[in-house]
C-alpha positions in Angstrom: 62.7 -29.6 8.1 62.5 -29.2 12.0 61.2 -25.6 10.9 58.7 -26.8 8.8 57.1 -29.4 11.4 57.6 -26.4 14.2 54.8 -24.2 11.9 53.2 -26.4 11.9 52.7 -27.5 15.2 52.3 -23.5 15.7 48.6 -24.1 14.3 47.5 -26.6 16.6 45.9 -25.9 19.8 47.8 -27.1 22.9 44.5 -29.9 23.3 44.9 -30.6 19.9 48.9 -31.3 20.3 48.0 -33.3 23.4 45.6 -36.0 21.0 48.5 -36.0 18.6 51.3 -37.0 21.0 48.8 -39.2 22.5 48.6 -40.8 19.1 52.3 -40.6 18.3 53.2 -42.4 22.0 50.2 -44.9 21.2 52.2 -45.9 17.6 55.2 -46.4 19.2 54.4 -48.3 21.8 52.2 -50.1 19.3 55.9 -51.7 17.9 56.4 -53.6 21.4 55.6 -57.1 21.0 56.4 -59.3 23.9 52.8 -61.1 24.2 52.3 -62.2 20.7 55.5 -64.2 20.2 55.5 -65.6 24.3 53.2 -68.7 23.9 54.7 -69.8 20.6 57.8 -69.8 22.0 57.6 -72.3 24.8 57.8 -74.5 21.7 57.8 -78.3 22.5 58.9 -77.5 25.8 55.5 -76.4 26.7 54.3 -79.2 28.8 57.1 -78.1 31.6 55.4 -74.9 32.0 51.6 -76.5 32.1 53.9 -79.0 34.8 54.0 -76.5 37.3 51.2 -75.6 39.8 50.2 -72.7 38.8 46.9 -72.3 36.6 46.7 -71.3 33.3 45.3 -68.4 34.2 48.5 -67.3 36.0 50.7 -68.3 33.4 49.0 -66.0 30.7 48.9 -63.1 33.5 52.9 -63.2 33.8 52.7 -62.7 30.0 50.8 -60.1 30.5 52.6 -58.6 33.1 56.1 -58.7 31.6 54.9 -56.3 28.8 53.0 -53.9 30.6 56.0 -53.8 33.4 58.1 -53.3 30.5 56.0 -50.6 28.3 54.6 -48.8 31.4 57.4 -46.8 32.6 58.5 -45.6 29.2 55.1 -44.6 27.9 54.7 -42.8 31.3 57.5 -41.1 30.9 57.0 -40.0 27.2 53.5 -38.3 28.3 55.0 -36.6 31.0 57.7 -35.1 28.4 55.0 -33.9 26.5 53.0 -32.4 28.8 55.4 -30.4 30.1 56.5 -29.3 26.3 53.5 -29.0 24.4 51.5 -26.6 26.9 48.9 -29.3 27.3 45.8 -27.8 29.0 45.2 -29.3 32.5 41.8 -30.5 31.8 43.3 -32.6 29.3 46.1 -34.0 32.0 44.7 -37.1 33.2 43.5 -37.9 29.5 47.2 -37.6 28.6 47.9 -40.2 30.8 45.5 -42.8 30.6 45.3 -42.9 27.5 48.3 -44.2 26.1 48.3 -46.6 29.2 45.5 -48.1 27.9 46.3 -48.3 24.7 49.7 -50.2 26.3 47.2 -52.7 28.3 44.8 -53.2 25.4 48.0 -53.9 22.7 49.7 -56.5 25.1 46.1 -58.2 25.4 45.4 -57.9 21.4 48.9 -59.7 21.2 48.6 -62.5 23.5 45.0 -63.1 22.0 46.9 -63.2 18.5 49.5 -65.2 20.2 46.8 -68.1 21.6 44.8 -67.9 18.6 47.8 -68.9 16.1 50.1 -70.5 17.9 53.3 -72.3 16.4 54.8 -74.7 18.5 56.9 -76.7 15.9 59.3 -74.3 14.7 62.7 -75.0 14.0 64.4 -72.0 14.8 63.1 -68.8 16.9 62.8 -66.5 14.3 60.2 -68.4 12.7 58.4 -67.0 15.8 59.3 -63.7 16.2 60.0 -62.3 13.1 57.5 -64.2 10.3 55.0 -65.9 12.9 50.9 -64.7 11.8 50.5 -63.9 15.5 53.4 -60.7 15.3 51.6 -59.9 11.9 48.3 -59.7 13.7 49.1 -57.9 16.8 51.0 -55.4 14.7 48.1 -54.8 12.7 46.1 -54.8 15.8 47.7 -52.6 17.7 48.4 -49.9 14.8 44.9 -50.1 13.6 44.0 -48.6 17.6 46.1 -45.7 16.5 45.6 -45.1 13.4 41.9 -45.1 13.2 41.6 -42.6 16.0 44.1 -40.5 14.2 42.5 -40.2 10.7 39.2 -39.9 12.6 40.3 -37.2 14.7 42.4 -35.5 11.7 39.1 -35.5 8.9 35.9 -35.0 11.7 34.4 -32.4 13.5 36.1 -33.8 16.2 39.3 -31.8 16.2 37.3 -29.1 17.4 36.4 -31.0 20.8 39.6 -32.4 21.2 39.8 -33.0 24.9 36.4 -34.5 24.2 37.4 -36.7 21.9 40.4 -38.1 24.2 38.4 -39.0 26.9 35.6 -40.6 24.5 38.8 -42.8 22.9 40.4 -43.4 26.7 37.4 -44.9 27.2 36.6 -47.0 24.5 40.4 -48.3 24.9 39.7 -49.3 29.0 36.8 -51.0 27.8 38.1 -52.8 24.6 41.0 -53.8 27.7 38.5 -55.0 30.2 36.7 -56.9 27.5 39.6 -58.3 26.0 41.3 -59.7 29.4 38.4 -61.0 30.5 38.5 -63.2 27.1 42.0 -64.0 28.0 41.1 -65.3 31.1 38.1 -67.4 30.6 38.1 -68.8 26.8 42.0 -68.0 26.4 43.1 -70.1 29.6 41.0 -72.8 28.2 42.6 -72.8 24.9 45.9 -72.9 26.6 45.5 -75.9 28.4 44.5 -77.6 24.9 48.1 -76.8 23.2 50.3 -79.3 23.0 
């Protein structure tokens, strides 16, 4: 089997491996949900966290920030792996990078947007909230849908034949999807938080 997939990967350009591992690190990160589960599980407690003086603002930023601090590093490190593997071309570098860093910031945002939007704060036990809560469902299909999309795109278009092209084109439609996105979070999402009780 490991011979098969290596044949295969002989028929790809080194840009065109470089999309695909972008892809590959974007799905797997993709399976890291600490946003979408973190509002729903302050439960009934949540009126000690809205207690302390910090703004709601700040509250859904250290949600934010636990996942990306978390995610980050590993997805860093992945791309690195590969670049140093594949024979990425160097134009394609800084794609290689971004990229799945974005797709890390726009996931954890797609999550706590999921998380704010269906939040359960009457379960019984935790893995009501983790494991069969509508916000993990969402964010899943969120985030996977950000991957998958791209993939089959790039996979049946012209556009395997532009792939560094097509990386920068889909780095940039993640930053702005992010930008957008937190900005939601931040205005209409910190509202919404201060209205769950």
């Amino acid at each position: 089997k490991i011979l098969k997939v290596l044949s295969a990967a002989n028929e790809f350009s080194g840009a065109q491996l470089g999309v695909f591992a972008v892809l590959a690190v974007g799905l797997v990160a993709a399976m890291v949900l600490f946003t979408a589960p973190s509002v729903s599980l302050e439960g009934k407690t949540i009126w000690i966290i809205k207690s302390l003086p910090l703004t709601p603002q700040q509250i859904l930023r250290a949600k934010l920030q636990l996942h990306r601090r978390a995610t980050l590093p590993a997805v860093l490190f992945l791309m690195l792996v590969c670049a140093f593997t594949l024979g990425i071309p160097a134009a394609q570098l800084p794609g290689l990078v971004l990229a799945p860093c974005c797709c890390v910031w726009l996931s954890s945002s797609l999550g706590l947007i999921a998380g704010l939007k269906h939040a359960n704060l009457e379960w019984i036990n935790e893995t009501q909230v983790v494991k069969q809560g509508a916000a993990i469902l969402l964010a899943m299909l969120y985030s996977a849908l950000l991957v998958i999309v791209p993939f089959l795109i790039f996979s049946f278009s012209p556009a395997a034949a532009h792939p560094t092209t097509f990386l920068y084109a889909y780095t940039a439609l993640l930053a702005a999807g992010s930008f957008l996105s937190d900005r939601w979070i931040y205005t209409k999402g910190a509202l919404l938080f201060e209205t769950l009780d």
